[in-house]
C-alpha positions in Angstrom: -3.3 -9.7 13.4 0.2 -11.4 13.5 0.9 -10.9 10.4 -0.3 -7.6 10.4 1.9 -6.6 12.7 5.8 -8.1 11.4 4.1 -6.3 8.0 2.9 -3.2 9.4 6.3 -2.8 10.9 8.2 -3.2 7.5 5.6 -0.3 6.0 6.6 2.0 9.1 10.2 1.4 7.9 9.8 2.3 4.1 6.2 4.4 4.2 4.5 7.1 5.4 2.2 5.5 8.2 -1.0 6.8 6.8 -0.3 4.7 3.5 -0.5 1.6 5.6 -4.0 2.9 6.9 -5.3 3.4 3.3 -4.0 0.3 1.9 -5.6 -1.6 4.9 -9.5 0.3 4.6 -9.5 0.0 0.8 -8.8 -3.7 0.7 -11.1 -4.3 3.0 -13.8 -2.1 1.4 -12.6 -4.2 -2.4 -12.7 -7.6 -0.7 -16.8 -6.4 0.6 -17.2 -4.9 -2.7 -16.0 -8.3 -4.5 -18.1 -10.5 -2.1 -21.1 -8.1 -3.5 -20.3 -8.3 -6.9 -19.4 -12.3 -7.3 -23.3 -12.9 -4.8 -25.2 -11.0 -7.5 -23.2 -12.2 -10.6 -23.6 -15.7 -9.3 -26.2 -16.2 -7.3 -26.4 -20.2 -7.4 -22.8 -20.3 -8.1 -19.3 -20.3 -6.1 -20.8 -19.1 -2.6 -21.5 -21.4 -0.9 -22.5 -20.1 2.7 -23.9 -16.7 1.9 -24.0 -14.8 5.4 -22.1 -11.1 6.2 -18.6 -10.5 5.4 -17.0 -10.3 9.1 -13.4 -9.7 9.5 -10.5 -7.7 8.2 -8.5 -10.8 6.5 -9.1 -8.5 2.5 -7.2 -5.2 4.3 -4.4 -7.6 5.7 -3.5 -9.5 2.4 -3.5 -6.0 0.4 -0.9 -4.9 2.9 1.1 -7.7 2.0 0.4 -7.6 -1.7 1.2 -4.1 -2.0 4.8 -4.8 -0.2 5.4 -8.0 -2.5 4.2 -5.9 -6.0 6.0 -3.1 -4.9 9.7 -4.5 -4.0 9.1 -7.9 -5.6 12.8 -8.4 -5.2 13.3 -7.6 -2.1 15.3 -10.3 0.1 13.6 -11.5 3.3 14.8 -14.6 5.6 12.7 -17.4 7.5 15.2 -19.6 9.3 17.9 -20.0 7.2 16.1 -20.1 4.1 16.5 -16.5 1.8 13.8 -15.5 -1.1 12.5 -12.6 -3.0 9.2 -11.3 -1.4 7.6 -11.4 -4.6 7.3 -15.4 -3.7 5.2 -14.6 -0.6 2.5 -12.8 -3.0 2.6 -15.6 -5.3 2.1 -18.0 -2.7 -0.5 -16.5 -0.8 -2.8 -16.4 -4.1 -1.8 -20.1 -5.1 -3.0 -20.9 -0.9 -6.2 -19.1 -1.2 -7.4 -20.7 -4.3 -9.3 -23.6 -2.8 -10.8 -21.9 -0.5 -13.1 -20.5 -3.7 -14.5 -24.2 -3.4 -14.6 -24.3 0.6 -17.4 -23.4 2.9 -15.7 -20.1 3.6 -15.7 -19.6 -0.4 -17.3 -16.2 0.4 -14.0 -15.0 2.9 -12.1 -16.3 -0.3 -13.7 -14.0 -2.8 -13.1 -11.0 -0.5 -9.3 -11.9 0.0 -9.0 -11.5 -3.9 -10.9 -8.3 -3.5 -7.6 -7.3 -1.4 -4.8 -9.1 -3.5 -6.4 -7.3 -6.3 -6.2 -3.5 -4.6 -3.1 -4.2 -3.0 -1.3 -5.0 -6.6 -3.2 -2.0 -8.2 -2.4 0.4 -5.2 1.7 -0.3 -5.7 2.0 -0.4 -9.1 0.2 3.2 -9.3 2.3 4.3 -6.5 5.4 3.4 -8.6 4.0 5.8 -11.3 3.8 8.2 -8.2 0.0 8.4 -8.2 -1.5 7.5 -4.4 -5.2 6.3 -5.5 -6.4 6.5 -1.8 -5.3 10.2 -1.3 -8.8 11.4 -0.9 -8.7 9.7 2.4 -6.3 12.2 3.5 -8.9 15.0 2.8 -11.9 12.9 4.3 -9.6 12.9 7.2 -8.3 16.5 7.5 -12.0 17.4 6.6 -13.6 15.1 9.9 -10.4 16.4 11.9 -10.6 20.1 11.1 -7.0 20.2 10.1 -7.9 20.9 6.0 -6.1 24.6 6.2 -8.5 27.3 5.0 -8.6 28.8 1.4 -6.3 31.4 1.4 -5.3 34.4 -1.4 -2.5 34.1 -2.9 -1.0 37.5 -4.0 1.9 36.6 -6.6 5.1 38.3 -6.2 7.1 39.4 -9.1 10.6 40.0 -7.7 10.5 36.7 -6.4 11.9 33.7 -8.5 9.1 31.1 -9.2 10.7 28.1 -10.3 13.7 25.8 -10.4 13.9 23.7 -13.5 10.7 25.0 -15.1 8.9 24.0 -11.5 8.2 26.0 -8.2 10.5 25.2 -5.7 8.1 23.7 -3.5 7.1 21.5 -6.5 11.0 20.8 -6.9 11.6 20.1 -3.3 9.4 17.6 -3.2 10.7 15.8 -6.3 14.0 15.8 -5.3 12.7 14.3 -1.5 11.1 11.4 -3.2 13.7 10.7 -6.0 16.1 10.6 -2.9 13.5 7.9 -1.6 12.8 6.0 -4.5 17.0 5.8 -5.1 17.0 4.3 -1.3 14.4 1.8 -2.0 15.9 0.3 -5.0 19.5 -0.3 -3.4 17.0 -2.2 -0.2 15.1 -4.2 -3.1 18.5 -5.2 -4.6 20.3 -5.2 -1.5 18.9 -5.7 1.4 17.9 -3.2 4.3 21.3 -3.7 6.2 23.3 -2.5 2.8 21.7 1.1 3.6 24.5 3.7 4.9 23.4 5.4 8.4 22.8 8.2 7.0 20.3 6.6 4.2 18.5 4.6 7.3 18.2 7.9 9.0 16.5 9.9 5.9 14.4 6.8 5.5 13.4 7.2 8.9 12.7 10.9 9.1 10.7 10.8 5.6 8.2 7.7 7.2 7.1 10.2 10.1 
């Protein structure tokens, strides 16, 4: 929960909060769906306690993963030692690999189950494709804020598109090209290196 928490903060400064949420529930759901899948593949084999999967350890380490695949050169600072974040990730994995030959072999399995969804989820993010977006209508759907269907009466007079795409369409490129921009100079750079202004767009576009 520690760790959650210095990471969770570092997704409230770069993210939309939600993503955080969806990154967390499907790397825990992939670490149970990997315990599942190595029990009945090998049934005599690496498990070697086979009881229920309890805890949220798979949702925590695809947090991280995500962060470490998705600004892998990003600086961070323990002490007075300085590395990449990408050497977090990498270390993480090396750490958990002996636990696939430890009593909790079954905890292991389900912590590669997150590494696994956590590296998938950023590098399809990059591409601009969020893979856990039908949460967001599960949600809107259970919370009653999914906006009714509504007709749409199209008006001639009015221009449709900026660049070959509606504005709305445009808008929202441009936002996230602005975003994209602002997280490259922090992977390169450093968080402080952002201009105020740049800290406070990054801001505005996490809420």
């Amino acid at each position: 929960m520690i760790i959650l928490y210095f990471f969770g903060r570092s997704f409230s400064n770069l993210f939309k909060q939600d993503l955080s949420l969806k990154v967390y529930l499907l790397g825990i759901l992939c670490g149970g769906f990997a315990f599942v899948l190595v029990y009945n593949l090998f049934p005599s084999g690496i498990l070697n306690t086979v009881g229920p999967v309890v805890g949220a350890s798979a949702g925590v380490r695809a947090i991280i993963i995500f962060l470490c695949a998705y600004l892998p050169t990003k600086q961070v600072q323990f002490f007075t030692f300085q590395f990449q974040l990408k050497y977090i990730g990498i270390a993480m994995v090396l750490f958990d690999v002996p636990g696939l030959l430890s009593q909790n072999s079954g905890g292991t399995v389900a912590h590669f189950g997150g590494y696994l969804l956590g590296y998938f989820y950023a590098i399809q993010f990059q591409k601009g494709i969020d893979i856990g977006q039908f949460i967001d209508r599960i949600t809107a759907y259970f919370s009653g804020t999914a906006a009714p269907l509504k007709t749409v009466h199209k008006n001639k007079n009015k221009k449709q598109s900026f660049a070959g795409k509606k504005k709305e369409e445009f808008d929202r490129f441009t936002h996230q090209k602005q975003i994209d921009l602002i997280l490259d100079k922090i992977s390169k750079s450093g968080y402080e290196s952002l201009t105020q202004a740049e800290k406070d767009f990054l801001f505005r576009a996490g809420k």
